[in-house]
Structure formats: C-alpha cells, structure tokens
C-alpha positions in Angstrom: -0.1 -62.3 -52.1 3.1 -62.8 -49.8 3.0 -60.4 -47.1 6.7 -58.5 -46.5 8.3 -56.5 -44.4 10.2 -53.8 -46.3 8.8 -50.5 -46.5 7.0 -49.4 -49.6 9.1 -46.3 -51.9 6.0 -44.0 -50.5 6.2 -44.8 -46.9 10.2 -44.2 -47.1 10.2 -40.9 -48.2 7.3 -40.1 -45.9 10.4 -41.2 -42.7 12.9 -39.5 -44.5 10.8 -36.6 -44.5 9.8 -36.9 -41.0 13.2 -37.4 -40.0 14.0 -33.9 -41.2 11.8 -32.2 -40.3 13.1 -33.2 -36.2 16.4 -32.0 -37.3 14.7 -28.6 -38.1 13.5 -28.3 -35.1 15.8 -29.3 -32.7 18.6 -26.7 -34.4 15.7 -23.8 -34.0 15.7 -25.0 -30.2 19.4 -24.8 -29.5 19.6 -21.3 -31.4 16.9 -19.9 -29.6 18.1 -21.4 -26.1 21.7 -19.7 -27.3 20.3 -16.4 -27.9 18.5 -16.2 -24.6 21.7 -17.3 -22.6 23.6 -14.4 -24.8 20.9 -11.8 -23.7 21.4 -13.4 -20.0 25.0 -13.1 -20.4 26.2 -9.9 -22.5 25.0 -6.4 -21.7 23.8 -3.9 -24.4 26.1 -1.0 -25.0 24.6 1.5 -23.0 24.1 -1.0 -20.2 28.2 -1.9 -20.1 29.3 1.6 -20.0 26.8 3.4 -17.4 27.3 2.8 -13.9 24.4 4.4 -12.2 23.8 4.3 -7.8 20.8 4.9 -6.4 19.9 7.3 -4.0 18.8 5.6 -1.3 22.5 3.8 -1.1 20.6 0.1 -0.6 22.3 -2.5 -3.3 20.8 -4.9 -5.4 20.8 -8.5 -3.9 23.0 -10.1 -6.6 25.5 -7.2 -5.4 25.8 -5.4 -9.0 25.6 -1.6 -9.1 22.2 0.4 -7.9 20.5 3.1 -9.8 19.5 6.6 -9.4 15.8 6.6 -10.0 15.0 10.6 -8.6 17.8 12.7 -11.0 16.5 14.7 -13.8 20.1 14.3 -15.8 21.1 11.5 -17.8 24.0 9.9 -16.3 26.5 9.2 -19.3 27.1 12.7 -19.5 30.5 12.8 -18.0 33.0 9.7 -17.8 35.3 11.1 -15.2 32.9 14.3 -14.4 36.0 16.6 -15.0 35.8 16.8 -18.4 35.7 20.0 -20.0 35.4 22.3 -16.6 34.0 25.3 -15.9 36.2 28.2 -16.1 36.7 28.5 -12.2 38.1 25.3 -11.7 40.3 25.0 -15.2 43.9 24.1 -14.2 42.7 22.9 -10.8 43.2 19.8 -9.3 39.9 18.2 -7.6 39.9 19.1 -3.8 39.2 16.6 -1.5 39.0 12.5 -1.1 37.3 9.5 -0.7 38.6 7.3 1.9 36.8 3.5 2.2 37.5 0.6 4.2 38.5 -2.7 3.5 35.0 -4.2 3.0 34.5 -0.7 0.7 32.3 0.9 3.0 32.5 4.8 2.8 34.4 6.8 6.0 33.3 10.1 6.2 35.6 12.4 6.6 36.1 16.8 6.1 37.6 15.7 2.7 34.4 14.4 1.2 32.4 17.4 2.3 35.8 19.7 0.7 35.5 17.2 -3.0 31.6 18.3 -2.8 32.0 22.4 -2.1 34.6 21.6 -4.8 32.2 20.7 -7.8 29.5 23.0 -6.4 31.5 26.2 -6.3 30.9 26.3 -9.4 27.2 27.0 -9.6 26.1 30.0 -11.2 29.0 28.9 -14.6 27.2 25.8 -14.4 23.5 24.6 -13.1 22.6 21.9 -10.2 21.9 19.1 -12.9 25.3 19.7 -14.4 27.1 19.5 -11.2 25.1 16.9 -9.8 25.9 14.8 -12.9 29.6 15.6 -12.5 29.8 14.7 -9.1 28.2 11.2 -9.9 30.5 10.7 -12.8 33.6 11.5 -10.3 32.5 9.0 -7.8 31.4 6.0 -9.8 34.3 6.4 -11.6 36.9 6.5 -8.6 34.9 4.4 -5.7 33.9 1.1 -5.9 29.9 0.0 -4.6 28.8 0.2 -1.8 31.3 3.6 -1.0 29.9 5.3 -4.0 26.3 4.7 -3.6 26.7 5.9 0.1 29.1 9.0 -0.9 25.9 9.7 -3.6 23.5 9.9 -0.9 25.4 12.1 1.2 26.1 14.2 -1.7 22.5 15.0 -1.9 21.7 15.2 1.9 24.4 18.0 1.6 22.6 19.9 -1.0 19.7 19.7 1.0 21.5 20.7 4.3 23.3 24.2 2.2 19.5 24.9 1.0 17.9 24.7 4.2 21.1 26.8 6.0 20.8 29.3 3.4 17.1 30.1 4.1 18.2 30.4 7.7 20.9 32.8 7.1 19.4 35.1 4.9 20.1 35.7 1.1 23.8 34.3 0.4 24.8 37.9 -0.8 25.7 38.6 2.6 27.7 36.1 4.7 28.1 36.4 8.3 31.2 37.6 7.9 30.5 40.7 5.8 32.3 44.0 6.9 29.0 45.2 8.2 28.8 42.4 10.5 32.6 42.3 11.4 32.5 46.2 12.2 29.0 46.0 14.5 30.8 43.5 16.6 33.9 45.6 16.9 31.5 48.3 18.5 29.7 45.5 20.9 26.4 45.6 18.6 26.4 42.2 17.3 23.2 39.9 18.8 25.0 37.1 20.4 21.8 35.7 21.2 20.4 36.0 18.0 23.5 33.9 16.7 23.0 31.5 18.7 19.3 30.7 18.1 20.4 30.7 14.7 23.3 28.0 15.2 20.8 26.0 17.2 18.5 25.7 14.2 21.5 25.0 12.0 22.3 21.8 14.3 19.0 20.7 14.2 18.8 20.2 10.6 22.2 18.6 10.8 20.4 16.2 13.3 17.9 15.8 11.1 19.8 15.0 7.9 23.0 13.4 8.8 24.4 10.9 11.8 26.1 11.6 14.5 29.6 10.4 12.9 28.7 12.5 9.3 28.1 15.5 12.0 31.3 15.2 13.6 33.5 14.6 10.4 31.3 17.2 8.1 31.0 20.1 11.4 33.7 19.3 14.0 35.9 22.2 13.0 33.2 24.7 12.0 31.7 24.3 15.3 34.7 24.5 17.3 35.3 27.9 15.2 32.0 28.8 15.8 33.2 28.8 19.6 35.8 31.2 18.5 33.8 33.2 16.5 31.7 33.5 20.0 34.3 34.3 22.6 35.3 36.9 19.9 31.8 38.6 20.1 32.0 38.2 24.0 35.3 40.1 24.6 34.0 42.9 21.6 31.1 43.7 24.1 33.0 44.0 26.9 32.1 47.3 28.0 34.7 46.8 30.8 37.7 46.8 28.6 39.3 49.3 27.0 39.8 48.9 23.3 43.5 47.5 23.4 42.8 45.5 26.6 40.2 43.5 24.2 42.8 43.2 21.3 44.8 41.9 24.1 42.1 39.4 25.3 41.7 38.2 21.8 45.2 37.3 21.3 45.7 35.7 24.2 42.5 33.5 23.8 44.0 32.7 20.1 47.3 31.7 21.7 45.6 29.5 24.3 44.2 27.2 21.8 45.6 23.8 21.1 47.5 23.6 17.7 44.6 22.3 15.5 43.2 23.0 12.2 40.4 25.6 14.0 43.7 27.5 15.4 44.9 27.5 12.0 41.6 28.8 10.4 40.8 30.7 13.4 44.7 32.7 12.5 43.4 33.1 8.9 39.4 34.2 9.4 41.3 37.0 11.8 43.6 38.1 9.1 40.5 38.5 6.7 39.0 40.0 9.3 41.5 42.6 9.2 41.7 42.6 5.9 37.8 42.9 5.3 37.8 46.4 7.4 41.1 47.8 6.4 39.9 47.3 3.2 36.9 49.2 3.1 38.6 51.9 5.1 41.2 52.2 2.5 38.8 52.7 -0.6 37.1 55.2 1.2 40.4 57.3 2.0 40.7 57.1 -1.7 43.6 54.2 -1.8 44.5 52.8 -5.3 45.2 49.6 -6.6 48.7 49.3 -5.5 47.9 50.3 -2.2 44.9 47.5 -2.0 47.5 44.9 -3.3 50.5 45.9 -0.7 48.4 45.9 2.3 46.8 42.4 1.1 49.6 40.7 0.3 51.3 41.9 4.0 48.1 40.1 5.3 47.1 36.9 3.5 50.0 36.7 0.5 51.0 37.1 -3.0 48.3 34.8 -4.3 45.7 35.8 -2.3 46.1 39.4 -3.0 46.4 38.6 -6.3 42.8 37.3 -6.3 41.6 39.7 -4.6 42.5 42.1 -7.0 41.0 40.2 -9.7 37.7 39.8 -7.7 37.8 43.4 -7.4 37.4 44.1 -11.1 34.9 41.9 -11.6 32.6 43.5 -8.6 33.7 46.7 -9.9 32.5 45.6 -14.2 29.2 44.4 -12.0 28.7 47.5 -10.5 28.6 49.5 -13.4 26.1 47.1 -15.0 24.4 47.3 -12.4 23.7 51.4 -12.7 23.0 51.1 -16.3 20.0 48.7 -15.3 18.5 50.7 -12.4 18.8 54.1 -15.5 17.2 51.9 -17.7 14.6 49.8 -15.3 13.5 53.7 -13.8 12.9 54.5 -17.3 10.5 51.8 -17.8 8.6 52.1 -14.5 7.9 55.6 -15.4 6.6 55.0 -18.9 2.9 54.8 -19.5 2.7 50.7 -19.9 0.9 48.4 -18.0 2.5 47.1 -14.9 2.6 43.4 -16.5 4.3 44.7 -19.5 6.6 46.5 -17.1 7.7 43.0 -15.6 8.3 41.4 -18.7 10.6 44.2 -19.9 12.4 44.7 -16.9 12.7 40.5 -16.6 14.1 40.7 -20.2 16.5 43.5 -19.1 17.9 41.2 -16.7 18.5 38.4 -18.7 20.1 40.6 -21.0 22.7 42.2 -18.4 23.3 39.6 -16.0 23.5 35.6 -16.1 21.5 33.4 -14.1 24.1 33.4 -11.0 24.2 37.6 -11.0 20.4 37.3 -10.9 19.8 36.2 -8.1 22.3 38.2 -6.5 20.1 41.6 -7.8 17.7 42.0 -5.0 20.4 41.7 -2.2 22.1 43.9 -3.9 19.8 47.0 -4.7 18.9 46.5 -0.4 22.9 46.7 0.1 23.0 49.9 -2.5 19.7 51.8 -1.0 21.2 51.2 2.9 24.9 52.4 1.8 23.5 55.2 0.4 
C-alpha cells in the first residue's frame, strides 16, 4: 500500500466544515462587541431628552448632568417650564435672571430669588410639585451644569426658608403689613420688641440655610427696609411729638436716605401704606368704586388701581361664599349627627365652595370675621 499525503474526500469536508463554523463565530463576536459599543455610545430616548440635577448640586465625575433623586414629580413634564401657564402669569414675561460666570458657576443675585417668587406665586392655581417641576424645566433648559444644579438647590433651600418664616409669622392671611398692623403703629401700639425677636429668628434660619453671600444678595434690601420699617415704628411712639411733628420726622428720615432700591421701595411701601388705611376709611364712609379707583390711581397709578379693583371683586365674590358656608356649616352643627359625620360634611362643604388655596385661607379668616365684628 503507498502511503500519501492528500487528504481523503471525508477528512476534507470535515476542514471545510470546521472552517465555517470559525467564520460563524467570529461574525457573532464582532456583532455583539458592536452592539455593546452602541449601548456605550447612544442614549435611549428618554435618556437624550431629560436633563435632570440633583439636589445636593455635587456633579458626576465624568462631568455629565446630575440627577434629582428626592422630587416626587417626574421631570419631563415641562420642556421650557412655561408651557401652558397658570392663569396669573398668562401674558407675563418670567421675572428675574440667572447670571453665571465664566467657568458656569452660579452668582447669586436678588434676580434669582425674584425668577423663584415668580413661579411660586402661583401656588394655590397650581400645587408644589407642579411648580417645583416648572422651575427645574426653566433652569435646565436656560443654565448650563454646574449653575443649574446649584440654582436647583437654592431653589429648594428657599422653599424651606418661606416654610419655616411663615410658621414664625403666623398664618400668611395676615401679613405684617395688614391695615390692623399699620393703624396700631400709627397710635404707638405696635411691639417693637416683639418685631425684633421675631427678625432675629428669621436671620437665624437664614444662617442656618444659606451663606453669607446668598444672605446678602437674597436679604440685603429687605433688611435694610426692615431698618426703615423700624425707625418708622420709633418715631410713631414718640409720645413726645405731636402728630404732624412725626409725619415731619418721617419724611425727613425718607429724604436722608441714599438713592438706593430700599429708598425706592421704602417711597412705594409708604404709598401703600397710605393707601392700605385710606382705603379702609373710605369703604366705611360708604365710598364707591370710582371713588376707590381715583384715590388709588393718585397714589400708586393707573395699573395699580386697576388691580386693585379687580382684587376687590374677587375678595368681595369670596366673601359672599364665604357667608353661605358659615349658614350652611351652622346648619349642620346643630343637626342631630354625630360629630364625625359633622366633619366629613362640613370638609365636603369646603371642597365644594372653595379650592385648595381658599382653604387654607378659611380659619384665618373666620378669626379676622369674629374680631371685626
């Protein structure tokens, strides 16, 4: 038998075969090494178009966008954040700004804390998760990282500074500057002391919250007001002056300040202070509308008055709501039900009448009914 080296017909096809099945394999092992560079490389949808900060304000080390991790809202909600807008702000244009520096690090300034009041006057049209959702849409989609995650956390250090001063200052159905308030320190009975503790306490939870450059650029003109507003109360309980002599003393002290935005809005908090107590002595002489809307308009302007007078209908439509529901909640405290059934009813009442903002508003307001009368 002569030995040879050629390959038998069997033991070729078994190479062939062999030699295919490498080929299948190595194509499986580029796809699959494609694929994974694709998922490496190409975001999903949802990933591309939300741009999410977190709270905290720290970045991710790669340097890409943060994420909030402690909101209850999902963030795709709003693009710009002033889409369709409540009714209060329609046909406005945002207030405020956003001012970064070169290496996009956020400078705080009066105009962020303004562009936050601005989205949050509007609580009680909309709720917290709303606006909060808004304001986060605004900002990531006007200010680039790190700014945006910084204005974010500031954002909700501000909520939590309003929250706190509100439980200082008693129910937010009566500002400090309430007629009340305004006419007591006319007649020298205002508690300067009892202001002040309170203002203390308000800095402190600035202290606590913010840093000393926030403080100054969020507070530096509503403190220096605040010393206004206290040299005001000072010469009101005066007992040595006469009552011109401290009109007098009042002006003069206005005149003496520097030109500055707190002489500005010192000017306009004593023209609606003014306005606040003419006003009230006016509807109780019996004045009408016109007569409202001439003296306000001599005071603050056209557009002001004209507000005003709008603002005056709609306390005047929540008035009369609010009679119907003390006729009909006295009806159903003197029925013969049991007092948990009495709750319910009276809860449903108020959810019928009133929305969520107006409720809150009912407790402060049946106090301020019960003291006028």
């Amino acid at each position: 038998m002569t030995m040879t080296n050629k390959p038998t017909r069997k033991g070729l096809w078994l190479l062939l075969a062999g030699l295919t099945m490498l080929a299948v394999l190595l194509i499986l092992g580029l796809i699959v090494k494609l694929g994974a560079k694709k998922d490496d490389t190409e975001p999903t949808a949802n990933e591309a178009t939300i741009r999410p900060t977190q709270s905290s304000g720290s970045a991710l080390e790669d340097g890409s966008d943060t994420i909030i991790e402690d909101l209850a809202y999902t963030p795709d909600k709003f693009i710009t954040g002033t889409e369709q807008l409540p009714k209060s702000l329609q046909g406005t244009q945002v207030d405020g700004e956003i001012i970064i520096t070169d290496e996009e690090q956020l400078v705080p300034t009066r105009g962020l804390r303004r562009l936050f009041d601005y989205f949050l006057s509007a609580l009680g049209e909309e709720d917290t998760k709303t606006i909060d959702a808004r304001v986060e849409a605004y900002i990531l989609n006007t200010t680039p990282q790190p700014a945006a995650s910084e204005a974010l956390k500031l954002y909700h250090q501000y909520q939590a500074y309003l929250k706190q001063v509100s439980a200082i200052q008693g129910s937010p159905t009566k500002p400090i500057n309430d007629v009340k308030s305004l006419q007591e320190t006319a007649q020298g009975k205002m508690d300067l002391a009892a202001l002040e503790r309170q203002q203390k306490q308000v800095k402190q939870i600035r202290s606590q919250l913010f840093n000393s450059e926030v403080q100054a650029a969020f507070f530096g003109t509503e403190d220096q007001l605040h010393a206004y507003n206290k040299q005001m109360i000072e010469i009101a309980q005066d007992k040595s002056l006469s009552a011109s002599e401290k009109q007098k003393a009042k002006q003069a002290y206005l005149k003496r300040l520097p030109e500055s935005l707190t002489k500005k809005q010192a000017e306009q908090q004593a023209n609606i202070d003014q306005l606040m107590i003419r006003t009230e002595q006016m509807k109780k002489t019996g004045a009408d509308e016109s007569q409202l809307f001439e003296m306000r308009t001599e005071l603050v302007g056209v557009e002001a008055a004209e507000r005003l007078a709008v603002l005056d209908q709609q306390n005047q439509d929540f008035d009369h709501r609010f009679e119907r529901y003390q006729q009909q909640k006295q009806k159903i405290n003197g029925s013969n039900i049991s007092q948990e059934v009495k709750q319910q009813q009276i809860k449903a009442l108020e959810q019928k009448m009133f929305n969520e903002n107006e409720q809150k508003r009912l407790t402060g307001y049946e106090q301020f009914k019960n003291q006028s009368s």
